[in-house]
ROVOMAR-532177 format. One record per residue: residue number from 1; residue in three letters; x, y, z of N, C-alpha, C in turn. Coordinates in Angstrom, 3 decimals, decimal comma, padded with zeros to 6 digits. Layout:
   k   r       nu       nv       nw      cau      cav      caw       cu       cv       cw
 NUM ALA        X        Y        Z        X        Y        Z        X        Y        Z
...
//
This chain:
   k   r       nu       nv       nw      cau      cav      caw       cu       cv       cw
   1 UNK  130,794  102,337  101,051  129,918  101,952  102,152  128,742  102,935  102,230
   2 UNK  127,429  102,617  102,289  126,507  103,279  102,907  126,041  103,737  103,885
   3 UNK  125,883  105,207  103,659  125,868  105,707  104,826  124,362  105,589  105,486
   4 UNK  123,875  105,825  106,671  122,656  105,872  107,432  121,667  106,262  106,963
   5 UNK  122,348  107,750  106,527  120,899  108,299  105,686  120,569  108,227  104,151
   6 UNK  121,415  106,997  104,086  120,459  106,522  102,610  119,780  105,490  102,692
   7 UNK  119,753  104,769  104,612  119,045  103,406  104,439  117,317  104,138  104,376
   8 UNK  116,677  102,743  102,669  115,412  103,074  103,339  114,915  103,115  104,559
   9 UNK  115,291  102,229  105,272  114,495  101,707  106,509  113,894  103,137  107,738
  10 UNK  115,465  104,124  107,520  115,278  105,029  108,343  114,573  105,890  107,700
  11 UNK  114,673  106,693  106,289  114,101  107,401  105,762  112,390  106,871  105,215
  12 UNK  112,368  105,725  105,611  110,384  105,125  105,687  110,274  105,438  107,301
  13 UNK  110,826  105,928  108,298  110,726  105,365  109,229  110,745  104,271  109,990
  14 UNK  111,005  103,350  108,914  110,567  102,007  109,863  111,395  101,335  110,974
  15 UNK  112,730  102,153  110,911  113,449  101,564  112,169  113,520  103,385  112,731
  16 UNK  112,443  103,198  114,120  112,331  104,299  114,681  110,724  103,715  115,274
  17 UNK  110,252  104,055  114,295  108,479  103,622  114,522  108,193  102,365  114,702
  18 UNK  108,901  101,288  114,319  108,784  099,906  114,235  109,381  098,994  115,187
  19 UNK  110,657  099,141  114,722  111,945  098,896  115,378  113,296  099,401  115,566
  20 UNK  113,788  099,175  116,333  115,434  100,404  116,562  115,979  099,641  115,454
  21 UNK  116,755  100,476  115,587  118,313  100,869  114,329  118,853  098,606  114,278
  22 UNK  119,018  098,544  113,280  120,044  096,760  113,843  120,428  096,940  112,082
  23 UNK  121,455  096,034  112,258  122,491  095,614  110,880  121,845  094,594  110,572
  24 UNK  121,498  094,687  109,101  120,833  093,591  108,323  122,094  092,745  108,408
  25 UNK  121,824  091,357  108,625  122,642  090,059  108,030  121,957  089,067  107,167
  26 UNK  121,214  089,297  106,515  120,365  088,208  105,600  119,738  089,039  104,869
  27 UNK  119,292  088,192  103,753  118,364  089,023  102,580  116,914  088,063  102,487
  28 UNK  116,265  088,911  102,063  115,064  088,014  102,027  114,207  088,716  100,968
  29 UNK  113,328  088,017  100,035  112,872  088,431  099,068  110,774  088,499  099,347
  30 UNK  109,856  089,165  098,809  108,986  089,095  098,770  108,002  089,359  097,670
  31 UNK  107,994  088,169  097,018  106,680  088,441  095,779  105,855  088,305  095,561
  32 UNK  104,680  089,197  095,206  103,202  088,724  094,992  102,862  088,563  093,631
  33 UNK  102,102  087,698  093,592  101,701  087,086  092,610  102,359  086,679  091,477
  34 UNK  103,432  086,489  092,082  104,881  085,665  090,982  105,727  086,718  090,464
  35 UNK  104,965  088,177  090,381  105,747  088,941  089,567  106,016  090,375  089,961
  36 UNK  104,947  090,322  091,677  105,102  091,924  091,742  106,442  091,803  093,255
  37 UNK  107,618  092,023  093,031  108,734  092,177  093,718  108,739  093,478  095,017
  38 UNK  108,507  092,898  095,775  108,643  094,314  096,893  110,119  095,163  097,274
  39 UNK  110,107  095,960  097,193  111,215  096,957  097,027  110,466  097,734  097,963
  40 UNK  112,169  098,465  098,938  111,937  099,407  100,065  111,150  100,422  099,304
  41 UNK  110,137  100,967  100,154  109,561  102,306  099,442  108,349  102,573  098,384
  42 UNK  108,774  101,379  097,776  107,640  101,793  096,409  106,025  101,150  096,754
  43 UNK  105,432  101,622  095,897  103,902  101,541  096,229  103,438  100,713  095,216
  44 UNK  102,562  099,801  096,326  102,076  098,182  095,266  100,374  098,926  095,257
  45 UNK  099,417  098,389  094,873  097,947  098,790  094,797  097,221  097,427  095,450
  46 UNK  096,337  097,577  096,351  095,872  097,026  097,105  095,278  095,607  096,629
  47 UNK  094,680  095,792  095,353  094,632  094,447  094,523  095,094  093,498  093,625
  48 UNK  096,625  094,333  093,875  097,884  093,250  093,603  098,653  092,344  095,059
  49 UNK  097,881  092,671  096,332  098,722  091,910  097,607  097,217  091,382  098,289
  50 UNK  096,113  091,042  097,246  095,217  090,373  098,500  095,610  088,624  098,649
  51 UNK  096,653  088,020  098,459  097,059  086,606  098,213  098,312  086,838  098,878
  52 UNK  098,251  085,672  100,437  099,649  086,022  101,025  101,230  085,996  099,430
  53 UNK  101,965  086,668  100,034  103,062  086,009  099,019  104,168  085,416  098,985
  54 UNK  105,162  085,403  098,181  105,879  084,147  098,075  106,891  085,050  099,348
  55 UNK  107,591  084,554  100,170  108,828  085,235  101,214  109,861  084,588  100,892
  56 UNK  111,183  084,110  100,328  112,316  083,441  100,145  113,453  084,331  101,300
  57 UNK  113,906  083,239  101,983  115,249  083,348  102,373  116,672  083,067  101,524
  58 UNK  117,636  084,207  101,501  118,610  084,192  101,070  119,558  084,298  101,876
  59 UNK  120,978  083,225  101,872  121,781  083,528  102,916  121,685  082,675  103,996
  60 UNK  120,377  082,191  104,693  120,709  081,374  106,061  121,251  080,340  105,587
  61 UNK  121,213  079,094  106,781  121,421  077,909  106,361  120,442  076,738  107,233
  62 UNK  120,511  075,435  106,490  119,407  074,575  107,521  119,167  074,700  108,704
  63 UNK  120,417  075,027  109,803  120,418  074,966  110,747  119,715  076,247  111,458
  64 UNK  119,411  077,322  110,677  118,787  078,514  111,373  117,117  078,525  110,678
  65 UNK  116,887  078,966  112,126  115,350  079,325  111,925  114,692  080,683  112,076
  66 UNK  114,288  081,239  111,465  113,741  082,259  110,803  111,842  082,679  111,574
  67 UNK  111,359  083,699  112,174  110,371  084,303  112,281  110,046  085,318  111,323
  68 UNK  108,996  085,405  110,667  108,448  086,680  109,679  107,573  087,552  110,391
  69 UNK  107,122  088,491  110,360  106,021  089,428  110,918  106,106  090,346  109,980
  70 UNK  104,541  090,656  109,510  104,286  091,844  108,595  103,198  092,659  109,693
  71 UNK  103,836  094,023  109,590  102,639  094,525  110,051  102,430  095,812  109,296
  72 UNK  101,655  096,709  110,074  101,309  098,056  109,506  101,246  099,098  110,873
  73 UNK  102,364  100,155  110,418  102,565  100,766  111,578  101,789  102,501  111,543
  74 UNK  100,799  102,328  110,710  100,216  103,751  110,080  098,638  103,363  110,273
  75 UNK  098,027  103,073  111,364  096,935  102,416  111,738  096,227  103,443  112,815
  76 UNK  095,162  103,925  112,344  093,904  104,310  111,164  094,736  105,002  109,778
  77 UNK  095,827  105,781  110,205  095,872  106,580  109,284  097,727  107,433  109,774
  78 UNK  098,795  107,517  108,675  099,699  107,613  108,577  099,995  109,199  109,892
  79 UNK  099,081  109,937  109,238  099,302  111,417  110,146  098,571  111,327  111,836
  80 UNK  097,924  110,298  112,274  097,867  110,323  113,834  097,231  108,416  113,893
  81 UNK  098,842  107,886  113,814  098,850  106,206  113,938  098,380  106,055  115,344
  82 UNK  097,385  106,340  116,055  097,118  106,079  117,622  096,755  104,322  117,600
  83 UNK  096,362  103,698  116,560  096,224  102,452  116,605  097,622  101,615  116,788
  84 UNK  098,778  102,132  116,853  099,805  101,627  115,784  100,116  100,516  116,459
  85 UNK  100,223  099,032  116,642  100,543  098,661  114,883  099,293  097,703  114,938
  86 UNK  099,021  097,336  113,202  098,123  096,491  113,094  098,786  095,278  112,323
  87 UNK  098,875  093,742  112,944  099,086  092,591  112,505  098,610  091,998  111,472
  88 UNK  099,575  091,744  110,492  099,205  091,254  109,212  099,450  089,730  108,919
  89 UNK  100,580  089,188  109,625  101,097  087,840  109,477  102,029  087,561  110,256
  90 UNK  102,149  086,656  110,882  103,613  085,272  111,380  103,591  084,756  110,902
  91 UNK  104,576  084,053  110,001  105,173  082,699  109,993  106,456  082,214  111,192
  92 UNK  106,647  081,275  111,976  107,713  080,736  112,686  108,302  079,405  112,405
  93 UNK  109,439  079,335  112,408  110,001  078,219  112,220  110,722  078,155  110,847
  94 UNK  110,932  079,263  109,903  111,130  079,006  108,874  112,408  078,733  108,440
  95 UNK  112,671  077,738  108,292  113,864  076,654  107,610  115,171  078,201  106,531
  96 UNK  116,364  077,915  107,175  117,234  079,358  106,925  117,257  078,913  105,248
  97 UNK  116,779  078,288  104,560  117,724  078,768  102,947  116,262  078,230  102,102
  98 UNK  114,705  078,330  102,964  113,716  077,883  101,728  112,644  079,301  102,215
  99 UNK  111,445  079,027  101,958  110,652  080,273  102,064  109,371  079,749  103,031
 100 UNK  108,814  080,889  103,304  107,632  080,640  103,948  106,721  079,540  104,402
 101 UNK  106,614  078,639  103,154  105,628  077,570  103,100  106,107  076,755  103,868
 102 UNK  107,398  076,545  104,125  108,261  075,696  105,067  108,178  075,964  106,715
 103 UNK  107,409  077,251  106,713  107,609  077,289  108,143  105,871  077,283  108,602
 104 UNK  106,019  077,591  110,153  104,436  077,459  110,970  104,101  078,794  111,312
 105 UNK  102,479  078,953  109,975  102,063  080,158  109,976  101,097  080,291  111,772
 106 UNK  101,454  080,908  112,420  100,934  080,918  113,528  099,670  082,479  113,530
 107 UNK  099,999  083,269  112,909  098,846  084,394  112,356  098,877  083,752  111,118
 108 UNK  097,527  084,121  110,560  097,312  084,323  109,509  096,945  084,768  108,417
 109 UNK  097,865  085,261  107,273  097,721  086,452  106,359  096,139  087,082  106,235
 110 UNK  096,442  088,458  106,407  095,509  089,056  106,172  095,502  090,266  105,607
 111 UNK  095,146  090,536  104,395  095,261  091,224  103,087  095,183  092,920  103,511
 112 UNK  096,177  093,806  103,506  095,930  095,113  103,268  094,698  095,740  103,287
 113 UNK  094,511  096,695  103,842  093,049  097,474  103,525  093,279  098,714  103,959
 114 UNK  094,148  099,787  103,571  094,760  101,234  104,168  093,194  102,012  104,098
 115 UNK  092,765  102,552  104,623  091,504  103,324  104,509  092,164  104,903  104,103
 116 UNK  092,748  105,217  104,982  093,114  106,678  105,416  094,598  107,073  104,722
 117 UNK  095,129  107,574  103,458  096,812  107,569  104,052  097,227  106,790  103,339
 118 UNK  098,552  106,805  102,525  099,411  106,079  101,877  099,885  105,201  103,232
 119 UNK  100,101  104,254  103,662  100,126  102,934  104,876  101,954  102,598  104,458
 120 UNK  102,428  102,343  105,483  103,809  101,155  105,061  103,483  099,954  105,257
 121 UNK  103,574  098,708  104,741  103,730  097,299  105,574  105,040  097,083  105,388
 122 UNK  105,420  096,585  106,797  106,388  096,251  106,822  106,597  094,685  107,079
 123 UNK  107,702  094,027  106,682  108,176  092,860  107,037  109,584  092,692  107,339
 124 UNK  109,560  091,903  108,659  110,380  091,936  109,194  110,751  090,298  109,678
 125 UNK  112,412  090,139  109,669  112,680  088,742  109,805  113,736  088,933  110,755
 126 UNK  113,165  087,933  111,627  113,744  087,600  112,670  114,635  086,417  112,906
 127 UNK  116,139  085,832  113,489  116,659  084,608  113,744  116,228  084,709  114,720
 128 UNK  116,021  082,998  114,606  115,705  082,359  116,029  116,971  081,752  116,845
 129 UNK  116,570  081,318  118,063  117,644  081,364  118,852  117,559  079,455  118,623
 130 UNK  116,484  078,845  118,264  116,515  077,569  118,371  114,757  077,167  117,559
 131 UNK  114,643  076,242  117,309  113,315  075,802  116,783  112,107  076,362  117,550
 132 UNK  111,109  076,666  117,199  109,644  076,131  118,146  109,920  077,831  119,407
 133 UNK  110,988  078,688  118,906  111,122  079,949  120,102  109,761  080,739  120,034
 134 UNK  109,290  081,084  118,917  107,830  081,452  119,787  106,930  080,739  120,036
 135 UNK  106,515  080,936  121,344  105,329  080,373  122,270  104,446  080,846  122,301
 136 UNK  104,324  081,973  122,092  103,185  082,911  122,595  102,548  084,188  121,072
 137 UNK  101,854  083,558  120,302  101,316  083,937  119,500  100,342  085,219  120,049
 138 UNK  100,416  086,319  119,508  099,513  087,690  120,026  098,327  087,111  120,097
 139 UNK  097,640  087,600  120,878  096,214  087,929  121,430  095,600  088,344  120,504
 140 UNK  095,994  089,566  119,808  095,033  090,194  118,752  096,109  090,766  117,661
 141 UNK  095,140  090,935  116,833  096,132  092,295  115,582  096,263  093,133  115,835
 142 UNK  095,567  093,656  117,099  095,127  095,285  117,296  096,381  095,546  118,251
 143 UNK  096,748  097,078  117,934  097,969  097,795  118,421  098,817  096,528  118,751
 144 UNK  099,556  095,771  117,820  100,303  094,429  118,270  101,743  095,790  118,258
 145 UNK  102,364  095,390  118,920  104,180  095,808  119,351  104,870  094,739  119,011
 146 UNK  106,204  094,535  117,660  106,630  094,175  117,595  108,194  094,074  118,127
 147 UNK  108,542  095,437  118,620  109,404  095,131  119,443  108,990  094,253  120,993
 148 UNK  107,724  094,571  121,622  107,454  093,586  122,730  107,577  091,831  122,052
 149 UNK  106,738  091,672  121,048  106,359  090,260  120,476  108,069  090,028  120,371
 150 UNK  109,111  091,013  119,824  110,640  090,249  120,173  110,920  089,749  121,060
 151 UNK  110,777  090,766  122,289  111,565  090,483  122,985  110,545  089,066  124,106
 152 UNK  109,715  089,387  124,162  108,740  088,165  124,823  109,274  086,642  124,277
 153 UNK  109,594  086,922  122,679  109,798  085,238  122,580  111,435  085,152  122,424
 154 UNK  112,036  086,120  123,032  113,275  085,903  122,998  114,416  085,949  121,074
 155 UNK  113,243  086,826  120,439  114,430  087,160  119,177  115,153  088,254  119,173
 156 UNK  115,676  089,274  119,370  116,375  089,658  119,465  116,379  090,648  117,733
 157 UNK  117,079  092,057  118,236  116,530  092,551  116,385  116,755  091,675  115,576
 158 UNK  115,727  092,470  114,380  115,509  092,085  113,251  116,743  091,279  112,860
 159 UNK  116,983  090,795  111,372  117,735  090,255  110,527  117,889  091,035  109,428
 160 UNK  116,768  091,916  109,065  116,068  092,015  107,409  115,066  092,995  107,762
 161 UNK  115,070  093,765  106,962  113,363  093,908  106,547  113,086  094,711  105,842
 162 UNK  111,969  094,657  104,919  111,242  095,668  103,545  110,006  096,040  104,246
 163 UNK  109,831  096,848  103,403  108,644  097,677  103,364  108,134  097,988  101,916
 164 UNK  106,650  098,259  101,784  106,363  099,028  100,573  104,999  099,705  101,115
 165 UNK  105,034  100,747  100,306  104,053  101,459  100,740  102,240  101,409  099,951
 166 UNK  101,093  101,513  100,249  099,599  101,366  099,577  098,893  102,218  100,491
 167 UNK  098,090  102,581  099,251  097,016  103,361  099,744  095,472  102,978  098,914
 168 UNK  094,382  103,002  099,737  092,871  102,543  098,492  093,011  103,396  097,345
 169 UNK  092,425  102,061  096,514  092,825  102,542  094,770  091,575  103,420  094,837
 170 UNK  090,428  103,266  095,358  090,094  105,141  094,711  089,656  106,065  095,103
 171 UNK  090,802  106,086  096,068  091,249  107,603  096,473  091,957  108,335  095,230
 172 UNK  091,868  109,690  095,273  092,159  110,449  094,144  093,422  110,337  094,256
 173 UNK  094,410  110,019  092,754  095,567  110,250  092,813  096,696  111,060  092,448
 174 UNK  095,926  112,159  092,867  097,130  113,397  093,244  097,840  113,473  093,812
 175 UNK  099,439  113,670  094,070  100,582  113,916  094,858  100,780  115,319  095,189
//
């Protein structure tokens, strides 16, 4: 069994900064451009994710419906996020055992652009409690709260969620 501190999620931060601690029950996959596979942690380059990408559900079933949200919780810049978070995508409604295209993009994708700072995006999947549960699509991208946007439309934690990390390709790349 795995222990806590080997989940990415905590060691990206992303359940802390994003969202609290919850037990994944579903898997969900994310690929861009047919071939670039998102994995917790690793770093894609900004002009391999300007084309929303493919999202597959693994695990639900017809009867469950699925919310996506990508955001970015390192907004201007990873070392003082005072923006945090910035909205990248919804999809709602998404059908438990097909992908994205199946469901109702209510935001719509909008391509990475980290200025400052290696960035996380995160994505995060939500069960729904019943069809059509969000009502209330954000106002803006700007400082969006995805724990509020939960609990407002009534989802309840996550299900899932990845992350990978980007930063602008030319910035110098020294570590």
């Amino acid at each position: 069994m795995a222990r806590m501190s080997d989940n990415p999620l905590i060691i990206g931060r992303v359940i802390g900064d994003v969202v609290d601690v919850f037990s994944p029950t579903l898997k969900f996959t994310v690929t861009y451009n047919s071939n670039k596979r998102v994995y917790n942690g690793h770093e894609l380059f900004p002009s391999t994710i300007t084309i929303k990408p493919k999202v597959e559900v693994h695990g639900g079933d017809m009867r469950s419906f699925f919310t996506l949200v990508m955001t970015d919780p390192d907004v201007p810049g990873p070392s003082d996020p005072y923006l945090r978070e910035h909205l990248h995508w919804i999809v709602t409604d998404i059908p438990g055992t097909t992908d994205v295209s199946f469901g109702e993009e209510i935001v719509s994708y909008e391509m990475p652009r980290p200025n400052i700072g290696i960035h996380r995006f995160v994505f995060l999947m939500f069960k729904q409690k019943r069809r059509q549960t969000v009502v209330m699509p954000p106002s803006s991208r700007e400082r969006f709260n995805t724990r509020l946007f939960a609990t407002q439309n009534d989802l309840g934690p996550p299900v899932a969620a990845l992350f990978f990390n980007a930063q602008r390709e030319t910035a110098c790349r020294k570590r």
